[in-house]
N, C-alpha and C positions, 0 to 999 in steps of 0.2 A: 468729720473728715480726719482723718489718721494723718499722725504727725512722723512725715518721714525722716525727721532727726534720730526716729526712735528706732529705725531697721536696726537689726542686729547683721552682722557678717564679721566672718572669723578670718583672720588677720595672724601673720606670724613675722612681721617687723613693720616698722616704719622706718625709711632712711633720712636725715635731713642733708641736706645740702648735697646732692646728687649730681653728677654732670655728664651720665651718661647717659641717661635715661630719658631724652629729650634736650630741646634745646634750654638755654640757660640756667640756672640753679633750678633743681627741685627738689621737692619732697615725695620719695618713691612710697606708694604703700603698696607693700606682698600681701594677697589675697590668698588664701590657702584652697584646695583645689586644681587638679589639672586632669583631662580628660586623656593626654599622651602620656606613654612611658618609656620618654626616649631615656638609654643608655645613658648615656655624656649627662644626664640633668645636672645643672649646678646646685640647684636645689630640692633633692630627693624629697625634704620635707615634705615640701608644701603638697607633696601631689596626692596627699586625702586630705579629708574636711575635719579629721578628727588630729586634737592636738597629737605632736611627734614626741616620742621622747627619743633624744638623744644623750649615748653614754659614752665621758672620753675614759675607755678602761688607764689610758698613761697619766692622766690625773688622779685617778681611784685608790686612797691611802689605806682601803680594806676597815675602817673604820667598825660598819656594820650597824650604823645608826639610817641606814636608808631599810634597813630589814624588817622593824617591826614600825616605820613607816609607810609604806603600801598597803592600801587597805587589802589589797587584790592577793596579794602572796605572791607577787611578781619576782622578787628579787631577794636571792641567796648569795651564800659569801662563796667563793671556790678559790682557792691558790690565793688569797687573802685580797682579793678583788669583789667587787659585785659583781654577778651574775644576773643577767635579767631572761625570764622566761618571757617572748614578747606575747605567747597565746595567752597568758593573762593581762598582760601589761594593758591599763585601760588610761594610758595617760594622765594619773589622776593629780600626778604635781608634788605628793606627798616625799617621794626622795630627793627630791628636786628642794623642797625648803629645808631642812636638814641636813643637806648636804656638806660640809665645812668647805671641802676643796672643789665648789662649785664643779665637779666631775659631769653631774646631770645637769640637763636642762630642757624645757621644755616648748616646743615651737606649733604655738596655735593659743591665740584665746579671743573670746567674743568683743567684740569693739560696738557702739552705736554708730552712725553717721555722724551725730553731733559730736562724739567724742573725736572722731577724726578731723575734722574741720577746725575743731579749737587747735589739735594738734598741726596741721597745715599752716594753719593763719599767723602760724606764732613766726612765721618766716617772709610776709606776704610782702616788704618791706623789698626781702631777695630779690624775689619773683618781678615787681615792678622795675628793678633794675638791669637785672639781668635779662628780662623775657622769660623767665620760666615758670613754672607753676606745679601740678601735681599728677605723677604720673601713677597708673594703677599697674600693677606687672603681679606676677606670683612666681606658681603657680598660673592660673591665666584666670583673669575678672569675670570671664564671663563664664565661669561655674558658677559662682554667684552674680547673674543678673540682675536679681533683683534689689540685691544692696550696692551695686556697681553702677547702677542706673540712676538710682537715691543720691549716692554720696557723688556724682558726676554733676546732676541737678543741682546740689548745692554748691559745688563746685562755679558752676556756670551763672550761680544766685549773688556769687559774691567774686563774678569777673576773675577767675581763676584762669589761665591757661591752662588745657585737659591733653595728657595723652593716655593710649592707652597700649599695652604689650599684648598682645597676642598672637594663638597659633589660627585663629578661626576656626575653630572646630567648637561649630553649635549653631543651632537651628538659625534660619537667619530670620526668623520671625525676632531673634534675640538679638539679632545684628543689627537690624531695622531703629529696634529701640532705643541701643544708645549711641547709635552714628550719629544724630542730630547734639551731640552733647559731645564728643569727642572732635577736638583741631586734627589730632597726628595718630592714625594708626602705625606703633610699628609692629609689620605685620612677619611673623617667623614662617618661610616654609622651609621645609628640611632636604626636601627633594622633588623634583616633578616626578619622580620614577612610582606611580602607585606600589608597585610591589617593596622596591626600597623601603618605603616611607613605613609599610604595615610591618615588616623583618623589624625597623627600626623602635618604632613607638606603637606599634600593637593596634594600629587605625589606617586606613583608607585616609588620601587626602583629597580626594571628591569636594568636598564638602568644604575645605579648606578652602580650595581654589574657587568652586564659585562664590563664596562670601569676597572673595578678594574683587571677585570681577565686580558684583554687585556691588562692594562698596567706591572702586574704580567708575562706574558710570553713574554711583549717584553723587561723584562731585565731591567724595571724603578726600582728606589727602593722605594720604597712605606711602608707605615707606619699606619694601620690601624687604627684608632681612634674612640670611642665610648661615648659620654657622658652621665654619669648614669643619666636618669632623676625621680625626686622621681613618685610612681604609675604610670612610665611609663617601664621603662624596665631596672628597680634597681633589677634584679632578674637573678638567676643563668642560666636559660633558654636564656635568651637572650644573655649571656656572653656563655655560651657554644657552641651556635648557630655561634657567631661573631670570636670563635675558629674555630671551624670548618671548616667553609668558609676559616680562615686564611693558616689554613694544605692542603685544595686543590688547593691553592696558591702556597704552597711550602714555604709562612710563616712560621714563627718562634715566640712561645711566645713575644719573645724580639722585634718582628714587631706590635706587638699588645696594644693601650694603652685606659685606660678607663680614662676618666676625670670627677671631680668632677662637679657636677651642680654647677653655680654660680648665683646668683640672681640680678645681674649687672642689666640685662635688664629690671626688673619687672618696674624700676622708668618710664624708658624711653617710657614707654608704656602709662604713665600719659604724660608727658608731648610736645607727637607727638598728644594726642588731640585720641589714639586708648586703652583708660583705659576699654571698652567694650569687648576689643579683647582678652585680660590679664587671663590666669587661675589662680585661685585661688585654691596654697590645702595648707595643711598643713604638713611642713616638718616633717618627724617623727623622733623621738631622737635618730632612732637606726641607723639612716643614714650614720654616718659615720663607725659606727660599720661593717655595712652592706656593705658599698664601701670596705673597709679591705679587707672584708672575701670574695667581687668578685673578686677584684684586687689580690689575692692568688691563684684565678685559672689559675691565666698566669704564675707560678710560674711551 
């Protein structure tokens, strides 16, 4: 019998002491992988399976000791900066340990199951006082099922509290498996509008919505989540839309939450070398005004 402490799955943080990510303190683990590729991502990273390399050129003292570290031939000097060619760049870590003015860094490496759980437990003391326990979020866990299902099981072997982030986007034969191990889905959809949703993250939300229904009739508790994005679906239409949906759920306002846009991810989009990929608008002043008066309609 195969010992599931020893799953591998690739990881690019652990947070401790969390309080957003579930009820009471947690311990978030980001799973690397995401099947969408919404714009606004906070976290560009995580969305391949293969380590990121990110580079802050405003740190970068032109050194030139990351140059004949790269095994690959990635990275040249130009205007006394590093240059990184990213069609070579194969994440290998090499400028990243050399670096003096921690300019690089690198987000992705292999974890076991058992290594996570020593890393979790170290807080479990929290978790008993608070109610909280460990949430999996990324990227989204359920690119990797197989180790999100492992490290969920052991989670639940040692009375952990489990939530988990996702968009639903994956076979629900995957959904199936580890709803019986997950308390709280918080479940993201971006928009009811199919075509919206594909313009947005480059996918159909089909698929999305039936997992949600599916996990809604088999008794998961699930927690709807939407975040406003400015010119995309900061408007009472798509809040009423994302209502709706929640009532032939059998949802309750109080399962339903909007989150504010946050701009975390715009830098990170500079510094993976994908500043071409990056939407540019202009947030409008009445933004928050506007989040208010949607976030009233779940009232």
């Amino acid at each position: 019998m195969s010992d599931d402490s020893q799953i591998i799955g690739k990881i690019f943080n652990i947070q401790r002491f969390s309080t957003h990510d579930g009820p009471g303190i947690r311990t978030t683990v980001f799973l690397k992988g995401c099947p969408l590729r919404c714009y606004w991502c906070q976290n560009p990273e995580s969305q391949i399976l293969e380590p990121a390399l990110l580079h802050n050129a405003d740190d970068c003292i032109g050194c030139g000791r990351c140059k004949p570290a790269c095994a690959n031939g990635a990275v040249q000097l130009g205007d006394e900066k590093a240059v990184i060619d990213r069609a070579l760049c194969k994440g290998c870590g090499g400028c990243v340990d050399v670096c003096p003015a921690d300019a690089f860094s690198l987000a992705g490496k292999d974890v076991t199951v058992g290594e996570v759980i020593l890393e979790v437990m170290k807080d479990r003391a929290q978790y008993i006082n608070s109610g909280g326990g460990i949430t999996l979020s990324g990227g989204d866990p359920l690119v990797q099922h197989a180790f999100s299902l492992a490290l969920l099981k052991a989670c639940k072997g040692k009375y952990l509290h489990t939530v988990m982030e996702t968009c639903g986007y994956a076979d629900n034969a995957v959904v199936r498996g580890v709803a019986p191990y997950v308390d709280l889905f918080l479940y993201d959809i971006k928009t009811m509008n199919n075509e919206k949703h594909i313009s947005a993250t480059g996918v159909g939300n089909g698929i999305i919505l039936e997992n949600a229904e599916w996990l809604a009739m088999s008794g998961s508790l699930i927690r709807l989540r939407m975040p406003i994005i400015p010119g995309f679906n900061d408007n009472e239409q798509d809040v009423r839309d994302l209502l709706d949906f929640a009532k032939g759920l059998s949802l309750g306002a109080a399962d339903v939450n909007l989150l504010k846009y946050n701009p975390l991810g715009e830098a990170k989009y500079e510094r993976l070398g994908r500043a071409n990929e990056k939407r540019h608008w202009k947030q409008s002043p009445q933004y928050d005004e506007n989040f208010d008066f949607l976030t009233s309609l779940l009232l």
